[in-house]
Each structure stands twice: as structure tokens, then as C-alpha cells.
N, C-alpha and C positions, 0 to 999 in steps of 0.2 A: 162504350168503355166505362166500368164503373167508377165513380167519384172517390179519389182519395183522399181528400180532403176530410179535414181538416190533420189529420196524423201524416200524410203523406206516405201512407203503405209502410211506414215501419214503426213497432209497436215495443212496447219492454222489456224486456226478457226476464222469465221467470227464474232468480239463479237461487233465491234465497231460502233457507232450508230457519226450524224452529230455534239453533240454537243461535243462525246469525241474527234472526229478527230479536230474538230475547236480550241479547248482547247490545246491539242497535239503541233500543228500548232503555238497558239502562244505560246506558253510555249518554243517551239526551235527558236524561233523567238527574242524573249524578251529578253533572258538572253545573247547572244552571244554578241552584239556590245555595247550596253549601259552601262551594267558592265564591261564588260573587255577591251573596246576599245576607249572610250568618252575619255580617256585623253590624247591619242595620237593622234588623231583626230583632239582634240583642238590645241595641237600643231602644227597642219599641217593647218588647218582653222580660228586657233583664236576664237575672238565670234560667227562667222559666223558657224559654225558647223554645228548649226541647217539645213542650207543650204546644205550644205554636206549630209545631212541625206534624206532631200529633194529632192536634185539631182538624188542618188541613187535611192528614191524610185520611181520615177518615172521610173526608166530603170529598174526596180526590175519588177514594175507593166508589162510592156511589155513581158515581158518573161514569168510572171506566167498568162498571157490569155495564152498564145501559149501553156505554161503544162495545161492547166484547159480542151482546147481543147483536147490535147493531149489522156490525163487522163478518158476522158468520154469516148475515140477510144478504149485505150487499157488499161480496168483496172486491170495490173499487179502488182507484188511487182519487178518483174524487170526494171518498170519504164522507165528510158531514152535509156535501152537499148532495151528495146522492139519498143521503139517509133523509136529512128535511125534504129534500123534491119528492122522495114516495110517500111522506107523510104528509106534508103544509104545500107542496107544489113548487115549481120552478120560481118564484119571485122573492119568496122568503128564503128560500134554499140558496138564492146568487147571495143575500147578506149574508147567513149565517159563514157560506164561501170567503167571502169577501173578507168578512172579518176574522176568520181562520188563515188566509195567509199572512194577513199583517199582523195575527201574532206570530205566526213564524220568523216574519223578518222584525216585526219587534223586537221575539225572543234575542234572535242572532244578533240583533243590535247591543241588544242588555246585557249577552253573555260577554261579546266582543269588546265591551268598555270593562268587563271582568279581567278580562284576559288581557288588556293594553293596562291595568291596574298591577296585576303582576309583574308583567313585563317590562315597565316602567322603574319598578323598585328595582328589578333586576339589573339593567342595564342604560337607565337615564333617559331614553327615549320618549317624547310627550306624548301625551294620552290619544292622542287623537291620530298620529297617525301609525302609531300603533297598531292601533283598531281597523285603522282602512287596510294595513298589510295584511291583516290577518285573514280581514273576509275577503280579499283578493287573492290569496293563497288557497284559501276554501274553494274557490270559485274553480280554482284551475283542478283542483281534486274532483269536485263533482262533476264536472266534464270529462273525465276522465272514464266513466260511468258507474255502475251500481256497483259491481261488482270488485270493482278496487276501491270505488267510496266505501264501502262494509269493511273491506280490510285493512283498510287506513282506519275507519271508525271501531272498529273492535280491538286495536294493536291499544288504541287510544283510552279505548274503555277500560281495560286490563291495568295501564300507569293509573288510572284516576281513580280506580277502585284500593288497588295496594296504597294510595293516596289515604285514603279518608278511612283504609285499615289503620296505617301507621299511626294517624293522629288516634285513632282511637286506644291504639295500645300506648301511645306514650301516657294520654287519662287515666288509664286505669291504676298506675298508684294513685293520683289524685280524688279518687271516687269518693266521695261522702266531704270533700272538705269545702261544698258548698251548700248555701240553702237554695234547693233549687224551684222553689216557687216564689226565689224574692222579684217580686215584679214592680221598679218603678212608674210604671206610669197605672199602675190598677188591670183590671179585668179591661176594659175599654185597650189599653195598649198592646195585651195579651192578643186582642179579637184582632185589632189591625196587624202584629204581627203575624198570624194566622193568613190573614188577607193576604201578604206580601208574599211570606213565603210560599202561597199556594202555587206562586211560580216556579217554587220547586220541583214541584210534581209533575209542571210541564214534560212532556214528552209522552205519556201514556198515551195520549188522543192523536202521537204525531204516529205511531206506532201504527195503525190502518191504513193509513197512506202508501204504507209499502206492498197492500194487497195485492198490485199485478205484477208485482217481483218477487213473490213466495210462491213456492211448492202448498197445493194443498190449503189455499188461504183461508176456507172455510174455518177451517178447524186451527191450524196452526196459530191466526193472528191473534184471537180470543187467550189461548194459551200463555202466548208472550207476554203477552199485555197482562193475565193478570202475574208473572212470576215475575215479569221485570217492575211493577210496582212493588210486588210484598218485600221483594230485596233492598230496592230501595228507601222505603218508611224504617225498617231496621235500620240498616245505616245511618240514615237520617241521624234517626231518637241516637244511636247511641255515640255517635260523631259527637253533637249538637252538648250534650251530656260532659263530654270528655273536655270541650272546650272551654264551657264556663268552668269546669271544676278546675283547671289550670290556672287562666287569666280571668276569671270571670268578669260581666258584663261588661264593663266600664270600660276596660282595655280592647275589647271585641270590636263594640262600640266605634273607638275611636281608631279603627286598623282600617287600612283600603288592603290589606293583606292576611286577614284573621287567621287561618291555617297555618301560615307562614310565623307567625306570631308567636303562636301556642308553640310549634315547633322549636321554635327559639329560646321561647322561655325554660322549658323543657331540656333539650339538648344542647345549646348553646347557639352561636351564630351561625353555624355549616348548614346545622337541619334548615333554616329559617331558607337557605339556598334551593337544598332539596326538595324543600315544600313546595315553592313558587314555581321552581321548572315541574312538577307534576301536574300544580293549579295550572301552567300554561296547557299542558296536554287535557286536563277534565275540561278547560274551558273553550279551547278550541274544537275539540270533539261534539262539547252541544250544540255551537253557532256551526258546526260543518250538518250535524243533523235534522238539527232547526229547519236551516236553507236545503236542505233535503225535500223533508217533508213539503214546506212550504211549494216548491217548485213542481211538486208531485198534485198539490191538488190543484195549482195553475194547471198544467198540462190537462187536466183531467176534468176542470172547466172551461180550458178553451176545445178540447176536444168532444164536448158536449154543446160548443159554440156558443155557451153565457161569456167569455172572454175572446176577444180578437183572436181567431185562428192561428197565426201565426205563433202563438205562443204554445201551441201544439206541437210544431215543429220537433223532429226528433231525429239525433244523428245517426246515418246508416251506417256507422263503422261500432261506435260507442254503445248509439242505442238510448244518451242521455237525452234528455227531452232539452235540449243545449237555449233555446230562446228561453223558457219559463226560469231556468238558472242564472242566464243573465239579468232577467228584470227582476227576479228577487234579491242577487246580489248589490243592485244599484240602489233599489231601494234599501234595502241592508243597511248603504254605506250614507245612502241622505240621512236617518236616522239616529246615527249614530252621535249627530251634528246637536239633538235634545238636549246631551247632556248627560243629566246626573240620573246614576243608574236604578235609584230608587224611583223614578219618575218616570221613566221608563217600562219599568219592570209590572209598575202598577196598572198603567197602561194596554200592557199585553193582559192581565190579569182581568181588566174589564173586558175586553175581548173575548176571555174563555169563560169566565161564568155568563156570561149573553149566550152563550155558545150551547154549553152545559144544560141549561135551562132551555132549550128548544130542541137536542139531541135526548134529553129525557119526555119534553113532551113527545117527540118524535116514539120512543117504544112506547108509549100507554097509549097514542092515536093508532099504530098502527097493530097492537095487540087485537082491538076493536074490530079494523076497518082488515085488515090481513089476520086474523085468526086461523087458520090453514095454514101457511105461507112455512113451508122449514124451515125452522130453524136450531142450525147444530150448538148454539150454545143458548140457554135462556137467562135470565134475570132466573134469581128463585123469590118464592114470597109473590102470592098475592090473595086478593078479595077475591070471589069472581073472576071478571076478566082483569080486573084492576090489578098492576103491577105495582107495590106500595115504596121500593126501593127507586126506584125515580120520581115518585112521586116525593119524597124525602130529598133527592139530587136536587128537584127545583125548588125545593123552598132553600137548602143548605143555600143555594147558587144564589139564590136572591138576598140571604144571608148577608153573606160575604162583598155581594156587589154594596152591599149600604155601610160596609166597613170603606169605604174609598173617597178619599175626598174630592170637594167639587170641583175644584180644578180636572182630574184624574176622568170625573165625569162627564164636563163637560165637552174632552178632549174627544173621551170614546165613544159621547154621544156624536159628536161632529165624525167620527170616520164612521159610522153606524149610516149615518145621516148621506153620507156622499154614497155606501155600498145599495142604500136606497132609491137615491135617485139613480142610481147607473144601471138598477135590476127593470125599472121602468123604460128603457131603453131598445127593450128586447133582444133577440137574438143576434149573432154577429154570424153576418155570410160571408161565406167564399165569393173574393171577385168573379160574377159571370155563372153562380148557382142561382138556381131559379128559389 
């Protein structure tokens, strides 16, 4: 009889077609930095923000060629660990894993103190358990499985997007009545806001995760990935724009509800209502896709048996991979316990440029070492065999990591450090597999 292990004979189902993975894409995209990070940003950039936002995405864009490449090679839900293990091998590929789910439930954590920030002003309720409602509510959605997660996450996408439309048209008389490269802290503040919001960007890399649940994923995830970034860097710049020119910096700064704020300022006290219940919908939508994702490349390392099989596990009715969603929801919610969302947020951020930087070594190793190998979407631009826009990705990525402070670093080096020791470990067998 053959081994079903460690999936237990039921597998994902392909339900997803180009325009829900795009929608997905930016719905995890939208809600993480604008709602819950634009006023600590501003603090660190001033007017300039928008620049910040810009910076980033330009280094964001670098890295999601190299997954778009990547992604059409190997279209896994294991994702960056399938990509380093055909490049660097199964030891480095369980870290790079390893620390791609804990940005996931990082993210979810950072977005989730976002959203109990809202919710709090909303209705009095303390921040903290807030936050645990919400990613206990997520929890019961993605159980539910892919196919009403997508339709709960694009109902979602759609509020958060007419979101960060509206703040943008209320800006638009106020356009020109700031200087928008007054930057208090200098260029050095500028770079670290850049750093911070790079967590904005988050989600383009969560976006291949969903490869065994699309139609077509060679070609289709490449696609998404890059239309759900370009949509969102516009937004971004012209959000980011609209706010300082309203309240500028100082009041940004000093908001746990900046949207909400500008709203207010703007149309009076009702918007400021408006705003907050939409911020809950962009914010709950990326910690629901976050723990998507995340759970997607658990299943997809323990079904490759770098993680305890059991976390393979997958419901025969749902089809949701139901153990991997549990243990990134709990971790989710231990997380969440850090604190302050800038420090958090940072955290996830070391995470993905370590990331970034081993997924672009990853196309110039195997440009080399698989030169044959099809592939339906490429990097463009190169030397020879050299691909020169990843080679660009890893210095941006190392960039960026040196904008973080030591605390920040030494936190990410200690979970780096533990994905280490546990890839030395080797593989995880089924009780009674030879």
C-alpha cells in the first residue's frame, strides 16, 4: 500500500484563477503599511514620506522580478524554500523557510496591533485583546478554506482600496500646500523610514505561496505579482502625498489612527468614523493573508518533511491544510504580546531582506548551474549569464538591513540563529517510515 504520508492523500485544490490571486496580492499589500505604519514613518521622514515609500519600492520591485522568475521555475506553496533548496540545498533553504513564516505571523501580528489601534479608538476596547479577537476570527475563516478565504479577502480588498481612494481625493485640494521634502531628522531618517515601510510592500513574496491553488500557476503568479505591486506603489506615493498635505508630519506622527485623522481634519468628525471602520477591514484582510500565506509554506515544509508532518495535515471536507493554520495562528497571537508595532514591524523586515538577499542569490546560482531549465517568465537585463537586477536586489537588501537598529538585529539574528540550529536536525519522519 503506498505511503500517504505526510499529506495524508488529500492535497489543495486548484480554485484560483489570475484576477483572485491579483486581488489577494494587493489586499496583503494595502493594508499593512499605510494603515498601521504612515505615522511612524512620518516621524522618521517628515513630509518626505512619500519618498520613503518610493525608495522602498523601487527595491521591493527588484526582488519581486527575481520571485516572479523564480515562481514560474518552481510553482510550489513551498515557495522560497523550494527556490533556495534547488539553488543552496535543503539546510539553507529550511532557514530561509523558517524565517519566511515568522514574517508571516510577525506580519499578522504587526498588522493585528494595527487593527486593535483602530478598533480601540472606535469602541474603548484595550489593545491587546483586541488583537487576539481578531486573529481568532481569522483563524476560523481560513479554516474554512481557500476558496471562501479569497472571497472574504477580496470583499475586503475592495473596502481598503475605496479606503486609501477617498483619503486620496479628500488631498487633492490640499496638493501643493506642503514642502514635501521637509525631512526632520536629515537623509539618515529618510533611509530608516524607507527601512520601516519596506513593510509595506510586504505581501508581493506572500503571493507564490498560493501556487497550488491557481489555475495555470506557471504563468499566472508571475503576472499577479507584478500588477498587484505596481497598483500598490501608486497608491502608496499618492496616499502618503495627500496626507501630509492635509495634517502634515507632526500630527501623523502623533496619531495611532492617521487616516482616520486626515479624515477628520478634512470632513469633520463622522469621516474620522468612516475611515477607522474601513482601516479595520484593510487591516484585518492583511493579517487574514499574512496567516495565509504563512501556513501555506508550513504545510509545504512539513510536506517535504523539513517540519513535523503533522503540520501537513489537511482537511478532507475544506481541503485547508487545518494544523499549519493552527500553529501560525498561536504563534500570531504569542507575538502580538512584543508590543509596539514599530518594533515589531522591523523585525518582520529583517526577516525579508535575509530573505530577499538569498532568493536573488538563488536566480544568478541557478541561471549558471540550470541554464536550460524553462522558464516562462525571466529577470530581463544581463552580462553574459549574469543577471545584473538581482545582483542589484542583494546589495539594495543588505542596504536596507544596515538601516535597522541593534536591538532589531539582534533579535532577527537570534530567530535566524534558532532556524539554524533546527535545519541541522534533519529530516522529520512518519512514525514507523523506514
Amino acid at each position: 500500500m503506498p505511503e500517504e504520508e505526510p499529506g495524508f492523500g488529500t492535497h489543495l485544490r486548484r480554485d484560483l484563477g489570475l484576477a483572485a490571486v491579483t486581488l489577494s496580492g494587493i489586499g496583503i499589500i494595502l493594508g499593512a503599511g499605510i494603515y498601521a505604519l504612515l505615522g511612524e514613518a512620518a516621524g522618521m521622514a517628515g513630509n518626505a514620506v512619500w519618498l520613503a515609500f518610493a525608495i522602498a519600492a523601487v527595491i521591493a520591485g527588484l526582488s519581486a522580478l527575481s520571485y516572479a522568475e523564480l515562481s514560474s521555475m518552481y510553482p510550489r506553496a513551498s515557495a522560497e524554500y523550494e527556490y533556495v533548496s534547488s539553488a543552496f540545498g535543503r539546510r539553507l533553504a529550511f532557514v530561509v523557510g523558517w524565517l519566511i513564516i515568522f514574517s508571516g505571523i510577525l506580519g499578522a501580528a504587526t498588522v493585528a496591533l494595527g487593527f486593535a489601534g483602530y478598533f480601540s479608538d472606535l469602541v474603548g476596547l484595550p489593545l491587546l485583546p483586541s488583537a487576539v479577537l481578531i486573529i481568532l476570527l481569522l483563524t476560523a475563516i481560513l479554516l474554512s478554506g481557500i476558496r471562501e478565504t479569497t472571497r472574504v479577502a477580496i470583499a475586503m480588498t475592495l473596502v481598503e482600496a475605496a479606503g486609501i481612494i477617498m483619503v486620496i481625493l479628500i488631498g487633492l485640494p490640499y496638493i501643493g500646500q506642503a514642502d514635501y521634502l521637509a525631512m526632520p531628522q536629515g537623509v539618515p531618517g529618510l533611509l530608516q523610514a524607507s527601512a520601516l515601510v519596506f513593510f509595506a510592500y510586504m505581501g508581493f513574496e506572500e503571493i507564490v505561496k498560493l501556487s497550488e491553488e491557481t489555475k495555470n500557476p506557471e504563468r499566472t503568479i508571475p503576472l499577479a505579482l507584478m500588477v498587484a505591486l505596481a497598483v500598490t506603489i501608486i497608491l502608496y506615493i499618492l496616499v502618503s502625498l495627500s496626507a501630509v498635505s492635509v495634517v502634515g508630519w507632526e500630527q501623523l506622527a502623533a496619531s495611532r489612527a492617521p487616516f482616520a485623522d486626515v479624515a477628520s481634519v478634512a470632513l469633520g468628525p463622522a469621516a474620522f468614523t468612516v475611515i477607522s471602520v474601513i482601516a479595520l477591514f484593510a487591516t484585518a484582510n492583511t493579517a487574514l493573508l499574512m496567516m495565509l500565506a504563512s501556513s501555506r509554506i508550513t504545510y509545504g515544509m512539513a510536506s517535504d518533511l523539513s517540519l513535523p508532518p503533522v503540520l501537513a495535515r489537511v482537511h478532507p471536507r475544506t481541503r485547508a491544510p487545518w494544523a499549519a493554520i493552527i500553529a501560525v495562528a498561536a504563534a500570531s497571537v504569542a507575538f502580538l504580546f512584543a508590543g509596539r508595532i514599530g518594533f515589531v514591524a522591523n523585525v518582520t523586515n529583517f526577516t525579508l531582506f535575509v530573505t530577499f538577499f538569498v532568493v536573488n542569490a538563488s536566480v544568478i546560482l541557478l541561471r549558471y548551474r540550470e541554464p536550460d531549465r524553462a522558464r516562462p517568465f525571466r529577470v530581463p537585463g544581463r552580462i553574459g549569464s549574469l543577471p545584473l537586477i538581482p545582483v542589484i536586489g542583494m546589495i539594495s537588501s543588505l542596504f536596507l538591513l544596515a538601516q535597522l537598529d541593534l536591538l532589531v538585529l539582534l533579535v532577527g539574528g537570534l530567530l535566524a540563529a534558532v532556524g539554524v540550529g533546527l535545519s541541522l536536525m534533519g529530516e522529520w519522519r512518519p512514525r514507523g517510515a523506514s
